[in-house]
N, C-alpha and C positions, 0 to 999 in steps of 0.2 A: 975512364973514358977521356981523349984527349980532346982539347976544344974542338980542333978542328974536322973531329970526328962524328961533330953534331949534324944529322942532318934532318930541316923541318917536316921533309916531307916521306921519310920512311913508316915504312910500316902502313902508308895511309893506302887503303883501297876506296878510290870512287864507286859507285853504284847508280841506279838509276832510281832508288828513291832520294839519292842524295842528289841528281838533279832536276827531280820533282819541286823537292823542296827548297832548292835555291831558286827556278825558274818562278813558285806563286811567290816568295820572301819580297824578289824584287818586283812584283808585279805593283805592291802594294805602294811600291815608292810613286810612282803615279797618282794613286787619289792623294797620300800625304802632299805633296806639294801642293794640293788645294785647302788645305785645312788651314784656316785663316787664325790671326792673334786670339779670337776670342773664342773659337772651339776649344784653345790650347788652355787656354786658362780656365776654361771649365772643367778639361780636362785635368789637367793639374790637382782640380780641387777633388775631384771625384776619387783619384786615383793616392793622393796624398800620398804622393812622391817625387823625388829629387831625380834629376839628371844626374850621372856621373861624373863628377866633378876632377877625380885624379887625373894625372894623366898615368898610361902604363909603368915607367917609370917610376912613378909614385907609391903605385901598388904594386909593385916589384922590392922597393927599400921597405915598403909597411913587412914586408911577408919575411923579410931574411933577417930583419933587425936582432932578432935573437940569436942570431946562429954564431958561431965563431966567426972572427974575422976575414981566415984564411979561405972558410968556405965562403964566405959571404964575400968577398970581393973577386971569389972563380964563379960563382951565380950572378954576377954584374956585369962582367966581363965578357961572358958567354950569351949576356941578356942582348949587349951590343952589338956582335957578330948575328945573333939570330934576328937584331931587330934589320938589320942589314940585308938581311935574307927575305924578311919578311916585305920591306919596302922596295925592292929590288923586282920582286916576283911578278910578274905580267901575262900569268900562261892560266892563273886559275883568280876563281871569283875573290873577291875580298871578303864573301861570307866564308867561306873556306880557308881561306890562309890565314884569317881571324884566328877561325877555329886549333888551325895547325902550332900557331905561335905560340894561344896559350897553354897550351896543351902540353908543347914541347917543353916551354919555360919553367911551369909549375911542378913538373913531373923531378924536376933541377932539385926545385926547392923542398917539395916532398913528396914520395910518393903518393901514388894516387888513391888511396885507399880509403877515402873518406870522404865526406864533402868539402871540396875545396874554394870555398867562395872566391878566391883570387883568379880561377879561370872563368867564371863568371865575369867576375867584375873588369881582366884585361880587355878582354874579347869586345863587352860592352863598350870599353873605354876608346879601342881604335875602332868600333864599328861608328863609333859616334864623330869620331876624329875625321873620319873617310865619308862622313854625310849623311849618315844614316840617322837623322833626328827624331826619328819616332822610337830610337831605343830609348832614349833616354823619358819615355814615358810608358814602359812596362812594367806593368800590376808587380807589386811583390809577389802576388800570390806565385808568380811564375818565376819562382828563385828556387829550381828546379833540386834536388838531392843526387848525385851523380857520386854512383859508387864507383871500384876501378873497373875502367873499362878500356878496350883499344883506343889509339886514337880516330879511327874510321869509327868508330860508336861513339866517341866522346861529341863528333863533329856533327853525330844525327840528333842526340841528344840535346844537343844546344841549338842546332836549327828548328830543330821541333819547338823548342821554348818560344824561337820568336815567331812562328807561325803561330803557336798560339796566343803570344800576347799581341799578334796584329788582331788576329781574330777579338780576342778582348775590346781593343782598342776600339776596333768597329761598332761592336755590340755596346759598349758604354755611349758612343755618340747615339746610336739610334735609340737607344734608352734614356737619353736626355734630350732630346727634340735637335741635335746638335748638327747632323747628316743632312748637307745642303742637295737634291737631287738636281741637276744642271745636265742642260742639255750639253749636244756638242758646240751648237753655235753658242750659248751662252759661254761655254766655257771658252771660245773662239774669244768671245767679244771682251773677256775680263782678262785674256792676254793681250790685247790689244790697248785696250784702257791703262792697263800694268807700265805700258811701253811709250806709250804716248798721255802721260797726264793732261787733264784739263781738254783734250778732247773734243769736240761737236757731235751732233749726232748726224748729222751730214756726212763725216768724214769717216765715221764709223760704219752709218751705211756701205759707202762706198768699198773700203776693206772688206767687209765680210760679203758684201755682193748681194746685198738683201735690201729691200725697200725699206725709207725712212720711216714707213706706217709700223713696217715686223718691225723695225729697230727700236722705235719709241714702247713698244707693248715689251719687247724684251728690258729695256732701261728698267721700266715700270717694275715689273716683277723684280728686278735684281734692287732696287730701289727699296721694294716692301722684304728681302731678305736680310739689309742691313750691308750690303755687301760694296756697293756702289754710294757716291752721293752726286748731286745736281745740282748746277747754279746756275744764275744766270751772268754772263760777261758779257755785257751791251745787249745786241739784239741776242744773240747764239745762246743754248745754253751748253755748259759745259760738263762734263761729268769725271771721276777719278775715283780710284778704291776707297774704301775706306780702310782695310783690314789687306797690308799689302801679302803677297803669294808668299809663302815660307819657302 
């Protein structure tokens, strides 16, 4: 096969579970941006485990190291043009072309015949690169076995993985008292606060269009959450995160 004869997105058929499961993956990015430093680090402990530290790259040279040179410098080569293809791409989701890259790339390095940690591990590595911060705190348990399969199954197979370690994710907070329930105006008022440190509750009223009376009873409760703090600066009191938005 000549390089230029690679191409990432053959063979791949969409479906409509496959935009099932992109459409909840990214629903989830939503509450993650409310999950404050100290849910993380609880997290952290619970799950005792590390973010992805490589970058693709990285676990590209880990995986050919062995090989002869000649191949191993047309598995580099071809990693460059693909990564090319990959950053290029604007027509489909970045859960998808994740999927598509490592897939393509690994299959380079060895067939797919077995479990491959290295497609794991790339996919995690740009999904993490492209913002997706809550891979990098999925359960081992969910270090899925993936025999060979097409690339359209490889891609279900691996989005399955992270819908269920969002789901984990969930279930670990509300299992550790961790799961802050906020309204909408609350969660109005802690963008607000986010954007405008130091604050009044006058001026905050005013923003959210709510009386200073709702406004103080809402401080209060975000107050007793740990999530806000209160001072006073002269007459005014002022307020600011504690724990700023991830």
């Amino acid at each position: 096969m000549e390089i230029n004869e690679i191409k990432i997105f053959d063979a791949f058929e969409p479906s409509w579970e496959l935009l099932d499961l992109v459409t909840n993956i990214e629903k989830f990015g939503v509450y993650w941006q409310w999950v404050n430093e100290k849910e993380l680090r609880a997290l952290d402990v619970v799950f005792n485990s590390e973010s992805v530290k490589q970058t693709p790259f990285e676990i590209i040279l880990d995986a050919v190291v062995l090989l002869a040179s000649d191949r191993r410098d047309l598995i580099l080569d071809r990693y460059q043009k693909l990564m090319f293809g990959f950053e290029t791409n604007l027509t489909m989701s970045p859960l998808v072309t994740c999927c598509l890259f490592a897939y393509t790339i690994c299959d380079l390095i060895q067939p797919l015949n077995s479990k491959n940690e290295s497609l794991i591990k790339i996919s995690d590595s740009l999904l993490l690169d492209l913002g997706y911060q809550w891979v990098g705190w999925l359960s081992p348990t969910h270090e899925y076995t993936f025999n060979k399969k097409s690339i359209s199954e490889w891609t279900i197979s691996y989005l399955s993985r992270l819908r269920d370690g969002q789901q984990e994710i969930l279930r670990r907070f509300d299992r550790n008292g961790l799961a802050k329930e906020l309204t909408l105006k609350e969660r109005m008022m802690l963008h607000i606060i986010e954007c405008h440190p130091e604050i009044t509750t006058k001026y905050i009223a005013r923003k959210l269009g709510s009386s200073e009376i709702t406004v103080r009873r809402m401080l209060i409760r975000l107050r007793k959450m740990q999530i806000i703090r209160s001072h006073s600066g002269g007459p005014k009191l002022h307020h600011s995160l504690i724990f700023k938005k991830q």
